[in-house]
C-alpha positions as CSV (number, residue, x, y, z in Angstrom):
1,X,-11.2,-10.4,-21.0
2,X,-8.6,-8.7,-18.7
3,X,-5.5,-11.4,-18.1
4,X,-5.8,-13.1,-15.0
5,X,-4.0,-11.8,-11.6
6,X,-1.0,-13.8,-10.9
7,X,-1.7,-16.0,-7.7
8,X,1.6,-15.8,-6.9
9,X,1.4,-11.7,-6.8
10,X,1.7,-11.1,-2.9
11,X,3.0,-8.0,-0.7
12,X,5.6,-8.4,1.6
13,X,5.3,-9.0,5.8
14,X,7.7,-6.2,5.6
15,X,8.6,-3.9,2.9
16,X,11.9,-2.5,3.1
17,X,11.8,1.2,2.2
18,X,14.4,4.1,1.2
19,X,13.1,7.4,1.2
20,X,14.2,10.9,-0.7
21,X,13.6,14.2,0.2
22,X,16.1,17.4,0.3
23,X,13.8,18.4,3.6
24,X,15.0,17.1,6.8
25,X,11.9,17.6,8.4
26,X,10.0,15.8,5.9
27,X,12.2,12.7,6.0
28,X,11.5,12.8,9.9
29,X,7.5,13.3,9.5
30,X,7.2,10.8,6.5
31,X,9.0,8.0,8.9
32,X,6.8,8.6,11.3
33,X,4.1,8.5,9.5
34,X,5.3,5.0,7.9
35,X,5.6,3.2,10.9
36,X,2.3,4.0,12.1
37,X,0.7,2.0,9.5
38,X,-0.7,-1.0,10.3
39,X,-1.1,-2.9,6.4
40,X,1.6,-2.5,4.9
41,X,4.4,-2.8,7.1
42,X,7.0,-0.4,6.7
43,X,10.9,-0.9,7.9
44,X,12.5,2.2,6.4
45,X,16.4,0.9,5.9
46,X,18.0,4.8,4.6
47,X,17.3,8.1,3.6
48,X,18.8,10.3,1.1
49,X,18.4,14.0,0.0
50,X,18.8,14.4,-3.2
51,X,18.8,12.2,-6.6
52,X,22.8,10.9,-6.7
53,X,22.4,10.0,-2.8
54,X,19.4,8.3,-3.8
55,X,21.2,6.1,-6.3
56,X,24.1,5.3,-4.3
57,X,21.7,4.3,-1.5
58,X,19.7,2.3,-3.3
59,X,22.8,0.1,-4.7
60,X,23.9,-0.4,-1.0
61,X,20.6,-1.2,0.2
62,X,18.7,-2.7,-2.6
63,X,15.1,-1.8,-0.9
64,X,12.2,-3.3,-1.9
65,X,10.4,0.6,-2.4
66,X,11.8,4.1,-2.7
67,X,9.4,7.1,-1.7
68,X,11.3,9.9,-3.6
69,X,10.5,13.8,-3.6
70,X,10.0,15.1,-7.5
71,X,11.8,18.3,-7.0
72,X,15.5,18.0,-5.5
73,X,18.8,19.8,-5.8
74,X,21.8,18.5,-7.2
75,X,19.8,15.6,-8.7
76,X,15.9,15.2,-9.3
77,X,13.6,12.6,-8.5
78,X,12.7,12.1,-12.2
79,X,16.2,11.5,-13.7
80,X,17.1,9.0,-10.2
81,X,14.2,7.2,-10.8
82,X,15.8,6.7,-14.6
83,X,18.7,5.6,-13.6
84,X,17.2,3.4,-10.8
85,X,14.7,1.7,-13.0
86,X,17.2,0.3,-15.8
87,X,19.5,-0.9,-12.6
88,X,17.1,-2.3,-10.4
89,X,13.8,-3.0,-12.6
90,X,12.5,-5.1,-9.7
91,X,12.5,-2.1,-7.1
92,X,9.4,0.0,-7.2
93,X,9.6,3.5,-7.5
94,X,6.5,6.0,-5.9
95,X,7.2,9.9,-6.1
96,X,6.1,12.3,-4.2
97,X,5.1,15.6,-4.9
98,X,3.3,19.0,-4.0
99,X,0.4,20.6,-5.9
100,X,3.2,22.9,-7.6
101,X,4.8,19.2,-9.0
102,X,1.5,17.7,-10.7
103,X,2.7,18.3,-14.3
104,X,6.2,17.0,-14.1
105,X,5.5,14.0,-11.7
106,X,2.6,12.4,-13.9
107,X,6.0,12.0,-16.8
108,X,7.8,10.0,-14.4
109,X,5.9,7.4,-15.5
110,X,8.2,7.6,-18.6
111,X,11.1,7.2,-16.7
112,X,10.7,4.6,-14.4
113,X,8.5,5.5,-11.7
114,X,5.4,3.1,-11.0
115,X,3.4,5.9,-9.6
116,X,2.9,9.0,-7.4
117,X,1.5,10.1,-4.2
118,X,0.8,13.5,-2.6
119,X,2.7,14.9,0.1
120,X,-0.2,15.9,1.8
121,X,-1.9,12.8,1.4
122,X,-3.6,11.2,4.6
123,X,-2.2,8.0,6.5
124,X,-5.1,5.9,4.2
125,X,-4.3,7.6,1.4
126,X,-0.6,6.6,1.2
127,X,-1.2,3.3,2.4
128,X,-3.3,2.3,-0.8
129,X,-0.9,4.0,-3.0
130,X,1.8,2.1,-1.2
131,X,-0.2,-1.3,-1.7
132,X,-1.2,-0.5,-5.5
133,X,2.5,0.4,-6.5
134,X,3.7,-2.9,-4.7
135,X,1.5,-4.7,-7.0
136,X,1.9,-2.5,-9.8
137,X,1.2,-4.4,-13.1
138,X,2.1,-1.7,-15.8
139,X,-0.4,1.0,-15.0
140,X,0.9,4.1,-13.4
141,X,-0.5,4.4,-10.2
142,X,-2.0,7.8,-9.2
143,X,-4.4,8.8,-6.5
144,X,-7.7,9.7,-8.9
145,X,-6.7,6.1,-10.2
146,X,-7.2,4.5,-6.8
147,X,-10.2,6.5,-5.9
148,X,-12.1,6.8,-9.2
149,X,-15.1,4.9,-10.3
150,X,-16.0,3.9,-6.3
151,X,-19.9,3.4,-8.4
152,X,-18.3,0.6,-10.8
153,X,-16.5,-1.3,-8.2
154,X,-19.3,-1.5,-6.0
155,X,-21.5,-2.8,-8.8
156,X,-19.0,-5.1,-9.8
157,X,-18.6,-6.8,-6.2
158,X,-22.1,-6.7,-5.5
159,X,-22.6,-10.2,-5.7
160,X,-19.4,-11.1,-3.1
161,X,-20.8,-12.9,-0.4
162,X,-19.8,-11.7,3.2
163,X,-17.0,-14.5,3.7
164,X,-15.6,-13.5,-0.6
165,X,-15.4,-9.5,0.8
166,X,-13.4,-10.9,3.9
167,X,-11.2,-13.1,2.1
168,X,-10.2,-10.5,-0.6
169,X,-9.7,-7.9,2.1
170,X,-6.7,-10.6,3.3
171,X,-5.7,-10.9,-0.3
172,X,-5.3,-7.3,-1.1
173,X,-3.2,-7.5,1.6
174,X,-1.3,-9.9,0.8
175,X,-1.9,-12.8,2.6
176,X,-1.5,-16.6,0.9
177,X,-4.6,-18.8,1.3
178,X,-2.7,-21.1,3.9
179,X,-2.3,-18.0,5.8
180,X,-6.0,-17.2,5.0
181,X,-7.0,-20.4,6.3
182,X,-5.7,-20.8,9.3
183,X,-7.1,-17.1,10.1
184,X,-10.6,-17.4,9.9
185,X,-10.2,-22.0,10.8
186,X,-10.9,-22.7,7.1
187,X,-9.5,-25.7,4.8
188,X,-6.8,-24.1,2.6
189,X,-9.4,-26.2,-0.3
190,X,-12.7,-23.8,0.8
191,X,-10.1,-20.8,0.8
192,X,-9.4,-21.3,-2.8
193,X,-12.6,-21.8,-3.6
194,X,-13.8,-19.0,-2.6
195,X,-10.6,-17.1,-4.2
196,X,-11.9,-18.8,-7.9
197,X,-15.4,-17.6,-6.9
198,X,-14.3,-13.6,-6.6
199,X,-11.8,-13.6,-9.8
200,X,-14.8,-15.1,-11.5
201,X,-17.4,-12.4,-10.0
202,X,-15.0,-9.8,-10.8
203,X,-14.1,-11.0,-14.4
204,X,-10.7,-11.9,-13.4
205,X,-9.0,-8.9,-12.9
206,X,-5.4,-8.2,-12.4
207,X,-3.8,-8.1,-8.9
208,X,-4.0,-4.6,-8.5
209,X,-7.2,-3.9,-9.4
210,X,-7.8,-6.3,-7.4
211,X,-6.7,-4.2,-4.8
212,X,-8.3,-1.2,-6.1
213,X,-11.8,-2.7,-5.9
214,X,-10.8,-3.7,-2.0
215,X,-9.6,-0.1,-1.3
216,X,-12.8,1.4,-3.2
217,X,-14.9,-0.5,-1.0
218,X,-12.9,-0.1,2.2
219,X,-11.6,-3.5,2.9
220,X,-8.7,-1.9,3.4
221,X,-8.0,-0.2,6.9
222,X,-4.3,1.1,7.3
């Protein structure tokens, strides 16, 4: 049996965010496109262009997640994320990358990254990678590894009652069970009730695949 997901594990109301990219333009679109999404919420604190910025950044602002382009001059995104990692353990790392980048941005996971997005991912896409890395417990996230086994998942949560898919939509999203509660006018006691009742269904997984089940059966709206 999988170890159970820590009760504790919750995303943050707002997740402050540094991002790194040696493209102006992309900084500016990738912004924009962060503070259009609805779960999670994104306050993007700095920006940097190229690995050392990065570094320096991130000791000034101590974010809570750095988005960070693969392929930089000056310094990469791989060795920053190195460097970042044994610093600031607690700050989660997700790379981005073109097509051209697959081969060297799955080895960041070597090097401290927690996972990777792509740059042409969609709005919904990088929301769930966003969620998965902020909950990341040890497996690198990657976007065939939120996506994959959609059949399983389903299967798995079959048996969730209509109230245990709502409640774990709010979970996955971080919400506590008082703030669960006083959503849908429940007793905190029936919230984590029915919280015992989906770990159980689902064999107890952790928090992110927790999440992943959620996404894979689109609890999840960014």
């Amino acid at each position: 049996m999988e170890r159970k997901a820590d009760s504790s594990s919750q995303i943050k109301q707002l997740i402050r965010t540094l991002l790194v990219d040696d493209q102006l333009l992309t900084l500016d679109a990738m912004e924009l496109l962060l503070h259009s999404l609805k779960k999670p919420k994104i306050s993007v604190v700095g920006r940097a262009v190229n690995g050392i910025e990065a570094i320096q950044q991130t000791m000034r602002l101590k974010p809570d997640l750095i988005l960070m382009d693969l392929l930089m001059p000056v310094m990469n995104g791989g060795d920053a994320a190195y460097q970042i990692s044994r610093r600031f353990p607690d700050i989660r790392i997700l790379m981005l990358t073109g097509n051209e980048g697959l081969d060297g941005v799955v080895r960041t996971d070597k090097l401290g990254a927690h996972g990777y997005a792509l740059k042409t991912a969609d709005k919904a896409s990088l929301s769930r990678s966003i969620i998965s890395v902020m909950c990341y417990d040890g497996e690198f996230v990657r976007p065939d590894y939120i996506l994959e086994g959609s059949d399983s998942a389903q299967d798995s949560a079959i048996d969730l009652t209509r109230r245990e898919q709502q409640i774990l939509k709010m979970v996955a999203e971080g919400l506590t069970s008082k703030e669960i509660a006083e959503k849908i006018s429940i007793s905190i006691r029936t919230v984590q009730k029915h919280r015992e009742n989906i770990m159980r269904k689902l064999e107890y997984p952790t928090m992110a695949k927790l999440i992943k089940i959620a996404n894979q059966l689109k609890l999840i709206i960014p």
